[in-house]
C-alpha positions in Angstrom: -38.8 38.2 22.9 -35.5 39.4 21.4 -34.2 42.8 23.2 -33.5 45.2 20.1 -31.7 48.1 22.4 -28.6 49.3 22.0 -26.0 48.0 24.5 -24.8 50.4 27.3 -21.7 52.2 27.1 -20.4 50.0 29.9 -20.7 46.9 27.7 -20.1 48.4 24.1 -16.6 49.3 26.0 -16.2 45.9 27.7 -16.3 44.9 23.9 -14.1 47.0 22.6 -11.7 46.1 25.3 -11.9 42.4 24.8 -11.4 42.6 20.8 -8.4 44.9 21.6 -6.6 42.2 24.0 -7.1 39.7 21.5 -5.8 41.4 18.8 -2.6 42.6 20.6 -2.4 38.7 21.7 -2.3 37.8 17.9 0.3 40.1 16.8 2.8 39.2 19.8 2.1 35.3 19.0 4.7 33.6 16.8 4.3 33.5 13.5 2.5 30.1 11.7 6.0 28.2 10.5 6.3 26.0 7.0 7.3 23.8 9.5 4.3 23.4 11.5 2.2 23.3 8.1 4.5 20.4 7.0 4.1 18.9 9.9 0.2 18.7 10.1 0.7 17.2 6.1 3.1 14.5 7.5 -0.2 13.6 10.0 -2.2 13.1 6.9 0.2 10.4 5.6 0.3 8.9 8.7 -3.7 8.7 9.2 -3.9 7.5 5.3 -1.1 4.9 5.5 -2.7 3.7 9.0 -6.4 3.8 6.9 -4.8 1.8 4.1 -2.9 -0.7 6.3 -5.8 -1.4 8.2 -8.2 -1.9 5.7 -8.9 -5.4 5.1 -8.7 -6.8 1.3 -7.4 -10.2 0.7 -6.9 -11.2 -3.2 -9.7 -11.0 -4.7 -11.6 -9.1 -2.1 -10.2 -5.9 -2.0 -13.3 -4.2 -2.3 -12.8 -1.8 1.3 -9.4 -0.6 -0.3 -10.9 0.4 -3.8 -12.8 2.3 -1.7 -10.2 4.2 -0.4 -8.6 4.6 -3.4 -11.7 6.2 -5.3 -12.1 8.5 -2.2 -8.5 9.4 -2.5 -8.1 9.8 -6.6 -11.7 11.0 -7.6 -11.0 14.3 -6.8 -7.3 14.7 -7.9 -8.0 13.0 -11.4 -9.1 13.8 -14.6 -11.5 10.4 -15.3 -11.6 7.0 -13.1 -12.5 3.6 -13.7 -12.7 -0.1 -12.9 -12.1 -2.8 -15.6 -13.7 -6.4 -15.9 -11.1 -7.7 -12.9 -12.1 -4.7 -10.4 -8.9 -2.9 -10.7 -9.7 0.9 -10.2 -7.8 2.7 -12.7 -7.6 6.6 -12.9 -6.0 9.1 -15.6 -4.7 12.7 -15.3 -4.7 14.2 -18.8 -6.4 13.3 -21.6 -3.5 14.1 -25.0 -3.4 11.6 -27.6 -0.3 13.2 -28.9 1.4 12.7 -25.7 3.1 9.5 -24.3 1.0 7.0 -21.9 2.7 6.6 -18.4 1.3 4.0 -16.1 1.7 3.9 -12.2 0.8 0.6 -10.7 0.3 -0.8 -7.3 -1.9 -3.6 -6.0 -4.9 -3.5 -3.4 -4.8 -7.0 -2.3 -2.9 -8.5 0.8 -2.0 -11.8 1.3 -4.8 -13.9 2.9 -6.8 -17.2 3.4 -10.1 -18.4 2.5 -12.5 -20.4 4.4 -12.3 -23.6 3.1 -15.1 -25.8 5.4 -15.7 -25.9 9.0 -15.5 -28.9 11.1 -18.5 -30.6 12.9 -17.3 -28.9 15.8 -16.8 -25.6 14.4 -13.5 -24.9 13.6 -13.2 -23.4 10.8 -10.4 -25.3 8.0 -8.3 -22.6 5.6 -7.2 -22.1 2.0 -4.0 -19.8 2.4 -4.5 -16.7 -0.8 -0.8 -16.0 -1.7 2.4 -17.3 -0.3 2.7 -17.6 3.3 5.1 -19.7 5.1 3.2 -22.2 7.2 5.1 -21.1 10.1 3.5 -17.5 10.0 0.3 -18.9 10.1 0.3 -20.5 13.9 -1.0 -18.7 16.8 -2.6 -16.1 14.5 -5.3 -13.7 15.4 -7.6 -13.3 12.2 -11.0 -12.2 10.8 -13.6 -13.6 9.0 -15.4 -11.3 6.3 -18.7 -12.9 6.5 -22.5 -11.5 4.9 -23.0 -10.4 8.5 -19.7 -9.0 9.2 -16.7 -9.7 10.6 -15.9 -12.3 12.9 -12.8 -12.9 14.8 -10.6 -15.9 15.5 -7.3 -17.5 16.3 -5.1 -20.0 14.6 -4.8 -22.6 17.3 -1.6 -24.6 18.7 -1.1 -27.2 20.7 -0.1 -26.4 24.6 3.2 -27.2 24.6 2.7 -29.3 28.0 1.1 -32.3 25.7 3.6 -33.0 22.7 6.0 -35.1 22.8 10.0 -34.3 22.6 10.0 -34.8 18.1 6.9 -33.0 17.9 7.9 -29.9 19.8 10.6 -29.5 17.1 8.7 -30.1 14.1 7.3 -27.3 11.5 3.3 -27.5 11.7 2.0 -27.8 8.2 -1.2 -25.6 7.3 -3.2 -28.8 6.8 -2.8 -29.4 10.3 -4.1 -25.8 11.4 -7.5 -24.3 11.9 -9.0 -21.6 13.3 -11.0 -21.0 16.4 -13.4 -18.5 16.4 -15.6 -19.8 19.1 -18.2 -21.4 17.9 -19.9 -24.5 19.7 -20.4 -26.5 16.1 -20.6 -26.3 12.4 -24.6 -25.1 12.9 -23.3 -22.4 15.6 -20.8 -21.3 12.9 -22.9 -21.0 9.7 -26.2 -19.9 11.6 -24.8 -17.4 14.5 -21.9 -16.5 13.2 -22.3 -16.4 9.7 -19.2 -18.4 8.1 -19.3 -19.8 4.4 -17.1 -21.6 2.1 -15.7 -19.0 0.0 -15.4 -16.6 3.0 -12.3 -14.1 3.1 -9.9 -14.0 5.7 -7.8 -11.4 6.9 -4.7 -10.7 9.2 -5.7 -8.3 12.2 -3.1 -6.7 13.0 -2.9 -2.8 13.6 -0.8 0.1 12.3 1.3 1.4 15.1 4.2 4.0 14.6 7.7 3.0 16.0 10.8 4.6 17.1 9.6 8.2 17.1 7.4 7.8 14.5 9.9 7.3 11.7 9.4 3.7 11.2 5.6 2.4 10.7 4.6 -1.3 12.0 1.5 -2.6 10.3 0.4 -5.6 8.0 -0.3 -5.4 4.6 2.8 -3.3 3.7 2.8 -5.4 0.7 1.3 -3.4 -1.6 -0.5 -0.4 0.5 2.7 1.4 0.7 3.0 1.5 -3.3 -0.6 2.7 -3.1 0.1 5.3 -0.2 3.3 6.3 -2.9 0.3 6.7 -5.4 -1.5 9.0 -4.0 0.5 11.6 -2.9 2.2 11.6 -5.9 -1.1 12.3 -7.7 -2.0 14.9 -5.5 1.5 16.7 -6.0 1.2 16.3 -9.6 -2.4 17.4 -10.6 -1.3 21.0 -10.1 1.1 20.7 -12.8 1.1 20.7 -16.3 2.7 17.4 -17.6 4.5 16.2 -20.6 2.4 12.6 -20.9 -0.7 11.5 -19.7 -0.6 9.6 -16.5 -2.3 6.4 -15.7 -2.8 5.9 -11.6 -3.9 1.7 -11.6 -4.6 0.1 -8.1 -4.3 -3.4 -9.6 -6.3 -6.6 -8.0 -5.0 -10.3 -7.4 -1.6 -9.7 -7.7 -0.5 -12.1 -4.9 -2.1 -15.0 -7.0 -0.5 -14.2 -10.3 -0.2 -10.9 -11.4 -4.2 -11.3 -12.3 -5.3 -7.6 -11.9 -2.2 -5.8 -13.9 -2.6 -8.2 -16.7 -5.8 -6.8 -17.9 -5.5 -3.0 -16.9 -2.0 -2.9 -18.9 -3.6 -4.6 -21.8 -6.6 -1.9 -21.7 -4.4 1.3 -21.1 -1.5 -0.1 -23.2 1.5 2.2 -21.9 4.5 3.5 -23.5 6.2 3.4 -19.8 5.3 1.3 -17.0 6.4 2.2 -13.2 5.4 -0.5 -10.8 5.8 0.7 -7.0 6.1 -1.9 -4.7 7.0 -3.2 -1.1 10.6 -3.8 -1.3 12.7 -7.1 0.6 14.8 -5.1 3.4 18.0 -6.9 4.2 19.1 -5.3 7.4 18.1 -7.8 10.2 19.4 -10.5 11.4 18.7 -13.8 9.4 19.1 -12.2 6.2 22.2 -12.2 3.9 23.4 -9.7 1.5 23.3 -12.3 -0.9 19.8 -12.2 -0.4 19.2 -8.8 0.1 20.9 -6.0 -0.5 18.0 -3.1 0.4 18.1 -1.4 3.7 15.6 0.8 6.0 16.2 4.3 5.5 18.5 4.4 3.0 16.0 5.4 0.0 14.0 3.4 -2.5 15.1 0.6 -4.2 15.2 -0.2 -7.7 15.1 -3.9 -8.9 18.0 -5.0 -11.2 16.1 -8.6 -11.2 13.2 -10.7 -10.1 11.6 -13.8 -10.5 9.5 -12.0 -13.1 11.0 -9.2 -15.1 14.2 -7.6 -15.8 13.6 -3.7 -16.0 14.8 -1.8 -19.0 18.0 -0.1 -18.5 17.8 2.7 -20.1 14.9 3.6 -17.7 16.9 2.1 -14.8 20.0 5.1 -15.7 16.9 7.5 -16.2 16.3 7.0 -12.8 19.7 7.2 -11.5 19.8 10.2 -13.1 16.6 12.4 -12.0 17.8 10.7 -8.3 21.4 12.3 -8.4 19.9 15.8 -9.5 17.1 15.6 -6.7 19.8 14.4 -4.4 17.2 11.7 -3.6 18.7 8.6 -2.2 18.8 5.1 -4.2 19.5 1.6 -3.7 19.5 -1.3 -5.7 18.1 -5.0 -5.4 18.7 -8.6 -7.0 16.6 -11.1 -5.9 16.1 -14.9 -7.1 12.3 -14.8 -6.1 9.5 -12.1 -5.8 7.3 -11.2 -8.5 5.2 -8.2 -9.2 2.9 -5.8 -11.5 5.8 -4.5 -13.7 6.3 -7.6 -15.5 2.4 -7.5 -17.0 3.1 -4.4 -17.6 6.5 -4.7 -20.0 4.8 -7.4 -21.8 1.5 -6.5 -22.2 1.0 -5.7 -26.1 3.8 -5.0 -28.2 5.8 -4.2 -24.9 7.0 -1.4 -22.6 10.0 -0.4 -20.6 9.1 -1.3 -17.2 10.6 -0.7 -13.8 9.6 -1.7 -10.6 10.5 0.8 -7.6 10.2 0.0 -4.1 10.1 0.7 -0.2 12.2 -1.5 1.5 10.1 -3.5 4.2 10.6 -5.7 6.9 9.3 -9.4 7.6 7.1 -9.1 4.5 4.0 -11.7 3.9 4.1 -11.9 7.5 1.2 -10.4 10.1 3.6 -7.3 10.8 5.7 -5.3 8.8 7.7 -2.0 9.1 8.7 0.6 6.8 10.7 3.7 6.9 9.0 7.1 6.6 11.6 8.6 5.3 11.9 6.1 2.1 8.6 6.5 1.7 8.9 10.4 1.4 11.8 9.9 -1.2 9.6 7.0 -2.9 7.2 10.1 -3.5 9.8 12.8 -4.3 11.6 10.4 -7.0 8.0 9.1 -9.2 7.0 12.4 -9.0 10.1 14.0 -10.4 10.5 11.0 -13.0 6.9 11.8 -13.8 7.6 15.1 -14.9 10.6 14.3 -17.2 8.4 12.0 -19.6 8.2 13.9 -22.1 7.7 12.5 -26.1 11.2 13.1 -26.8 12.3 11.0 -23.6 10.0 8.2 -23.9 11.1 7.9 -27.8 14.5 7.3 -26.5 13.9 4.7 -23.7 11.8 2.8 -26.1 14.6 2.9 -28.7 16.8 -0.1 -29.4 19.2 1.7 -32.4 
């Protein structure tokens, strides 16, 4: 039975006391700072990078990332989408009197796929996307299987049995298989699940370095253009812009571009921004001749690939916006790479295109490491292009008089 009284005047001023004390406690406690609200912001990139890092989603599979990236965009954008490949592509604005800007970056991470397993259950590879063979060895990986994930390692030799030659040679990926503890090929396909056809992904987790300014994690390549993506989506759907913007998380672009190729020819843009995982140069091994793109000294444009060269009057536009912003910038020329922003200045009767990127460490490799702080300007510098694409711009990058 509830008591309906009234309290006694002991307790109503026991109360009164204790709402009193708190009150005065709240008006001599510091104020909430920008700082601390920044700061609690700067936790949410963390947690999403580490979500999208950790995801697994080797080409063609990249279905757990889409995921993400629905959660993430749905709510910020206008309409959203997947095409024929699975690409999920998402639009903010809706003029048709107003110029097309795409955004690209791509979902899947280099992997393998189960290729057959042996009669005593070690499980034989197809590499998806270009690894070196010597990144492969002594590997821990998992198996996406109908029944879930199983875990395994890339097996080696003890170094106790080779001989003197074949402790110096490079092991081939034919020679390599993984062990994932099962007693046979039955063992395998009926406990554990295992197919032909099965993905396989790195595991490897995201782990902040140094303070926290620099991020270790696999799959750097491209879940740090996506992480880019998002937050500059979610800092411009507040705004009122001069072009209608085109988000694409792309698929299959470690195997040729695959996913890009079909969502450029369906949105058809007028300009096309591709952001990437850049080639850092600034360890030892690596030559400036190779390189020229450092850790924390801002994004990096690309002056020349193995796929596209960018347009550049687009390439000045964004030296420009950068100088006003006082945003950092560097600049790359590589003899290899290829990426999204080449589908995307061909596709149709063709676009200016650049590709933008934050310089990474040891990419297609289990770990990587980028720089918080280029990823913050990667954000600050799309979002501020972004904004300057108007019709009257766009007309004049597209212009060859």
């Amino acid at each position: 039975m509830i008591d309906k009284s009234p309290p006694s005047i002991a307790t109503a001023t026991a109360i009164l006391i204790d709402i009193f004390t708190n009150m005065y406690t709240l008006l001599l406690s510091p104020p909430i700072r920008v700082v601390d609200l920044l700061e609690c912001v700067m936790d949410n990139i963390e947690s999403l990078l580490a979500e999208l890092t950790n995801a697994y989603g080797p080409s063609g599979f990249e279905g757990p990332v889409r995921s993400i990236m629905q959660r993430e965009l749905s709510p910020l954008c206008d309409h959203i989408q997947t095409d024929g490949m699975g690409s999920l592509m998402a639009r903010l604005g809706q003029n048709p009197d107003v110029p097309k800007v795409m955004i690209a970056a791509h979902m899947d991470e280099l992997g393998l796929m189960v290729k057959f397993v042996t009669a005593e259950g070690y499980v034989k590879f197809q590499p998806l996307g270009g690894w070196l063979d010597q990144a492969l060895i002594n590997q821990r990986w998992v198996i996406l299987t109908k029944d879930g994930p199983v875990r395994g390692i890339t097996g080696i030799k003890t170094v106790h049995v080779m001989t003197p030659e074949a402790r110096n040679q490079v092991f081939k990926r034919e020679q390599m298989f993984i062990d994932v503890g099962a007693r046979s090929l039955e063992d395998a396909e009926e406990r554990l699940g295992i197919r032909p056809g099965d993905p396989i992904a790195p595991d490897s987790e995201f782990t902040p370095l140094s303070g926290g300014s620099l991020y270790l994690a696999k799959a750097w390549d491209d879940r740090v253009g996506l992480g880019v993506m998002i937050e500059v989506i979610r800092r411009l759907q507040v705004s009122s812009l001069p072009n209608t913007l085109y988000a694409v998380a792309t698929v299959q672009e470690e195997i040729g571009l695959r996913g890009a190729h079909t969502s450029s020819y369906t949105i058809e843009p007028d300009i096309g921004i591709n952001i990437e995982a850049g080639v850092s140069g600034d360890y030892p091994g690596i030559s400036q001749e190779e390189s020229q793109e450092h850790l924390g000294k801002g994004p990096a444009i690309f002056l020349h690939d193995a796929s596209m060269l960018p347009n550049l009057k687009l390439r000045d536009f964004f030296m420009d916006v950068a100088r006003e912003n006082d945003i950092p910038i560097q600049f790359d020329v590589l003899t290899g790479y290829g990426e999204d922003g080449a589908e995307m200045q061909k596709t149709r009767g063709g676009a200016p295109a650049i590709n933008i990127a934050v310089p990474t460490r040891y990419l297609h490799s289990h770990y990587g490491i980028v720089s918080r702080n280029d990823f913050d300007n990667t954000v600050e510098l799309v979002s501020a292009i972004i904004q300057r694409l108007d019709t009257t711009t766009v007309q004049s990058l597209k212009s060859f008089d």
